[in-house]
N, C-alpha and C positions, 0 to 999 in steps of 0.2 A: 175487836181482836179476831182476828183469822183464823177459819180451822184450818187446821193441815190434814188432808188427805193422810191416812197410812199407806207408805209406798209397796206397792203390788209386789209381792214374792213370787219366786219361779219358781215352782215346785221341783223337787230332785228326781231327775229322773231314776224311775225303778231298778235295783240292782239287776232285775232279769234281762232288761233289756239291754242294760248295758253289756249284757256281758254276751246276750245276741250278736248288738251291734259291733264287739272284737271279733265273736267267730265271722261274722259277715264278712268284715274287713280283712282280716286272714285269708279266708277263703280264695277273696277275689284277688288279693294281691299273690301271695305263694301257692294257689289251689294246683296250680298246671307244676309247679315246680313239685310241691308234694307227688303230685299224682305221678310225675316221670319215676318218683324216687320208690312211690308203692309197685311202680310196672318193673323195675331192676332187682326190687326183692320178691317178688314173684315170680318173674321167669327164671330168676336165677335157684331158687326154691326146687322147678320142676326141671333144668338142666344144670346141671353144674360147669357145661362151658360156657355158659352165657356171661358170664360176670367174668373172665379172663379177660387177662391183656390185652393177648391177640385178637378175642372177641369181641372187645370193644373198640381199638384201632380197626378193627372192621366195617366195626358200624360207622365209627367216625367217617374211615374214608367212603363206605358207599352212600352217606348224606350229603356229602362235601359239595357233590353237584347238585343234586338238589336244593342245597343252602344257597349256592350261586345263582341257579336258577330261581329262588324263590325271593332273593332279595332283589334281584330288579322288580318282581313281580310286586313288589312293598315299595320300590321307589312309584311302580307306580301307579298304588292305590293312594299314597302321601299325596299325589296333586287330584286328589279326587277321577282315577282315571283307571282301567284295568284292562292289563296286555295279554289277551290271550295267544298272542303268536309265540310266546315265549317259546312252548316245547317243539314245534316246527321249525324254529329258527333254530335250537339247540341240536336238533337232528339236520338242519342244511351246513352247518357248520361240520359235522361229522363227516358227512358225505365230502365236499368242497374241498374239507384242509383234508380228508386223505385221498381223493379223485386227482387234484394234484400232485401228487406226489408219486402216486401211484401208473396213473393213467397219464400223466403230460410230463414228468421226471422232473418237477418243480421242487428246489430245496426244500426243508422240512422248515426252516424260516422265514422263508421268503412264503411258504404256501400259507403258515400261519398270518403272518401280514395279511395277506390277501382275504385270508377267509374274517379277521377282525374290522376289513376295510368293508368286506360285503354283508357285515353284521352292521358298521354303521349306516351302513346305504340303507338297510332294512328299518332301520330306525328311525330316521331323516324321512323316508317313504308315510311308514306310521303317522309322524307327526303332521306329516303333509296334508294327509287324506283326516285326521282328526282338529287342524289349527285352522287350515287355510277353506278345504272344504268343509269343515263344519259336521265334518261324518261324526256320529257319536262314536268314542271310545271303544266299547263293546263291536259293535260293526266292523269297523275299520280294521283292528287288528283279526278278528273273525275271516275276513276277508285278506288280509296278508297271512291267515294262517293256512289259507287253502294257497295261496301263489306258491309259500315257503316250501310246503309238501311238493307240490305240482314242479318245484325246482330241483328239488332231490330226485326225483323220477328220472327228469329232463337228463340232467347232471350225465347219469349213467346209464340213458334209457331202461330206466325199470333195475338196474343189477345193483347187488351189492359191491363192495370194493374191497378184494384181498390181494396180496399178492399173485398175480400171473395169471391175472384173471384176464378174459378175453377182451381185447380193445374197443366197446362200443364202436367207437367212429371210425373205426379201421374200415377201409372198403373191401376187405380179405381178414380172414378169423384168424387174427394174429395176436400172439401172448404179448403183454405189456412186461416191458423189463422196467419202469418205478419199484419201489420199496417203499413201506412207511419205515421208516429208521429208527434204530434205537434209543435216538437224541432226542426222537418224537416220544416217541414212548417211554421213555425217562419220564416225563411229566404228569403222566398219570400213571407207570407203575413204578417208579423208584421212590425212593428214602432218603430222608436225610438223619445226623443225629444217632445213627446207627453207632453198638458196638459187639462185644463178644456176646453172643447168646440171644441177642435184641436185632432182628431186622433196622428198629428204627420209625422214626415218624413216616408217613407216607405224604409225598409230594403235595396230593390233591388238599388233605388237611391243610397243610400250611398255605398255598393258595385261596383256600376256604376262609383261614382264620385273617388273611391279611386283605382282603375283600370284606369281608364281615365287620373288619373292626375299621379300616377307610372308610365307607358307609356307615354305621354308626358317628363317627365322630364328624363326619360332611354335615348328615339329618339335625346333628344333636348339636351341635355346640358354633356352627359357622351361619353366615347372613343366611348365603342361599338355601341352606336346609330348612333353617325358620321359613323362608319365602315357599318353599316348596310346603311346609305343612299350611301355611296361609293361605295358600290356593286353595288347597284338597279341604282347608273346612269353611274359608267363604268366598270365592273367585272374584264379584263383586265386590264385597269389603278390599282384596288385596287389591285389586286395581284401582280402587277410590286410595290408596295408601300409597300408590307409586311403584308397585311390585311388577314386572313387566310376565305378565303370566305367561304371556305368550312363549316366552326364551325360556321361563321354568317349566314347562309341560313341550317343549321340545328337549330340553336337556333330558328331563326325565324320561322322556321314550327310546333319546338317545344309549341314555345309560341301562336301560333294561334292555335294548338288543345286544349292546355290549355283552353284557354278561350272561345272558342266553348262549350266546358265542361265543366266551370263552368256555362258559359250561360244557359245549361240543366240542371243543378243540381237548378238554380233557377227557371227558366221554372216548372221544377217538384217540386218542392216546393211552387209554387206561384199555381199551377192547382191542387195539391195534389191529383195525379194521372199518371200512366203513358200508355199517348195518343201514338198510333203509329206512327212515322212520324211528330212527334208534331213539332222537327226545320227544316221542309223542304222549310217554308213560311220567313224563316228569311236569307238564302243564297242573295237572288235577294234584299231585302232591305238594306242588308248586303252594297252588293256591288254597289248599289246605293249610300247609305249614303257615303260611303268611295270615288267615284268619286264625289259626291256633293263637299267634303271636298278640292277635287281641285280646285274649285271655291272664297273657302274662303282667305280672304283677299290675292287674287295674288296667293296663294302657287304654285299652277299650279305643285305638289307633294305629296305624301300621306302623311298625317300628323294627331294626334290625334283631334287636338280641332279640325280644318274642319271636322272629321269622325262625332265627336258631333253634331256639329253642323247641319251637312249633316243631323244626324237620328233623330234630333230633328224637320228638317225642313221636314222631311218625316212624323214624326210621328203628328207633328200640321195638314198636309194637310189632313191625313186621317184621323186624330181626326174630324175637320171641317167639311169633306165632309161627311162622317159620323152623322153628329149634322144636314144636311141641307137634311140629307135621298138620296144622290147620290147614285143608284145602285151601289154595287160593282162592276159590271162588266163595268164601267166608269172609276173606281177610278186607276186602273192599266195603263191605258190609258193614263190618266190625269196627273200619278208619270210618266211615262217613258216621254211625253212630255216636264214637266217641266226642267227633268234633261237634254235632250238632249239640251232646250231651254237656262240654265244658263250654261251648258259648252262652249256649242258652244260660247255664247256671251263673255264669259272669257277669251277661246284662242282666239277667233275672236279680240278681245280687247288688249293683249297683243299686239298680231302681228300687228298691226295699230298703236301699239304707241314706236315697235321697231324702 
């Protein structure tokens, strides 16, 4: 007769831990979304117009570009790859679509075309100098981000662009009769959705939200999104699988000057003028926002709604701090803190509950 073995029991794991490993899993999935919702009842605690309509259609619109800006910067860390020309391009666009218009009396549609047509050329360039020469990522765009500046100068030799300002290229000091037009400036400073009492949504928002949520559903739910995350996590693996990397990490650079340039076309629409250098401040927020977004719910990968949410959570803090009179030269301090504070705690988190 055969003995039988008594079969080996799995002990139950401890109620303490389990109930660890909920707060764990909490933390890392809704911890950024908590924390946005602790920063809203606390500033609004110490002002009372912070938590307002108007206060918050504020902050909506003035992240809108940033959101733009920061989701190509998430298209493209997805192929494993990171554009720093973004905020240079967002300021050559600035310069460009109102330097025509202004300085050569180039329609305010036809200057737009143009200025989207030399965001793709920037793009194309990118990809050139990172596919074809083999320049690492980082480099390459490092290097378009000093051309893009160095174009903005050129553009206007060194001048801003307002109305009636003096013609650079004129061979006599003569006032430029262009406009930027109010058709331009519609697009970053008018409304829609407006009634009695209500301005209304603001332009840039809806632009914001219809960009945010076309990239979302591209990354998420179509071939080439999966192909684009399938590069960025094994570039080898995707191209033993048939994925042609090559045309996804060209799309991908394409579509982040894209949107660096429309971000400046509203930038310059929304200031109706064109500031030198004007997207040089949206690069580092950029790519804040877009790592915030690794935080959100677990993604611990780039992803649109965490970029969102990332630039919304960036741009409530500096709304707040802002409203409570924090010196600026705090507030950079206090953004680089935070975000080192909720990453670390997210991979710190995951890895504890591997």
């Amino acid at each position: 007769m055969t003995d039988l073995a008594p079969s080996a029991s799995i002990p139950p794991e401890p109620r303490s831990e389990h109930i660890r490993g909920l707060i764990y899993d909490f933390i890392i999935k809704y911890g950024m979304l908590v924390a946005i919702g602790i920063l809203i009842l606390f500033f609004s605690t110490q002002n009372e117009a912070f938590l307002t309509l108007n206060n918050l259609l504020l902050i909506a619109r003035a992240v809108s570009i940033l959101c733009i800006v920061a989701i190509g910067v998430t298209i493209s860390v997805s192929v494993d790859g990171f554009d720093v020309s973004v905020g240079a391009v967002t300021g050559l666009s600035v310069l460009l679509s109102t330097s025509l218009m202004v300085i050569w009396n180039v329609e305010w549609y036809l200057a737009i075309l143009i200025t989207l047509g030399a965001g793709l050329l920037v793009g194309l360039i990118n990809a050139f100098f990172i596919i074809k020469l083999r320049i690492p990522d980082l480099l390459a765009t490092l290097g378009m981000l000093y051309l893009a500046q160095g174009a903005q100068l050129m553009l206007t030799q060194g001048e801003s662009v307002f109305r009636g300002m003096f013609n650079p290229w004129a061979t006599e000091r003569v006032q430029t009769t262009g406009d930027i037009t109010d058709a331009f400036k519609q697009i970053g400073q008018g409304f829609v959705f407006g009634s009695e009492g209500f301005n209304g949504i603001p332009i840039p928002i809806i632009i914001m939200l219809v960009i945010a949520i076309s990239v979302h559903v591209f990354l998420q739910y179509t071939r080439w999104g999966r192909m684009f995350y399938a590069v960025g996590g094994n570039r080898e693996a995707a191209r033993l699988s048939g994925v042609p990397i090559h045309r996804v990490r060209l799309l991908a650079y394409l579509l982040s000057a894209l949107l660096a340039t429309i971000a400046g076309i509203v930038l310059a629409s929304r200031i109706g003028s064109g500031a030198i250098r004007a997207g040089d401040p949206y690069l580092l927020d950029a790519v804040a926002a877009t790592f915030f977004g690794f935080a959100v719910l677990g993604a611990r990968r780039p992803n649109v709604f965490g970029t969102v949410i990332g630039a919304l959570f960036v741009g409530i803090m500096l709304n707040g701090l802002t409203m409570m009179d924090v010196e600026w030269f705090f507030q950079d301090f206090i953004k680089g803190f935070v975000l080192i504070a909720s990453l670390a705690m997210s991979f710190f988190l995951v890895k504890r509950t591997r």
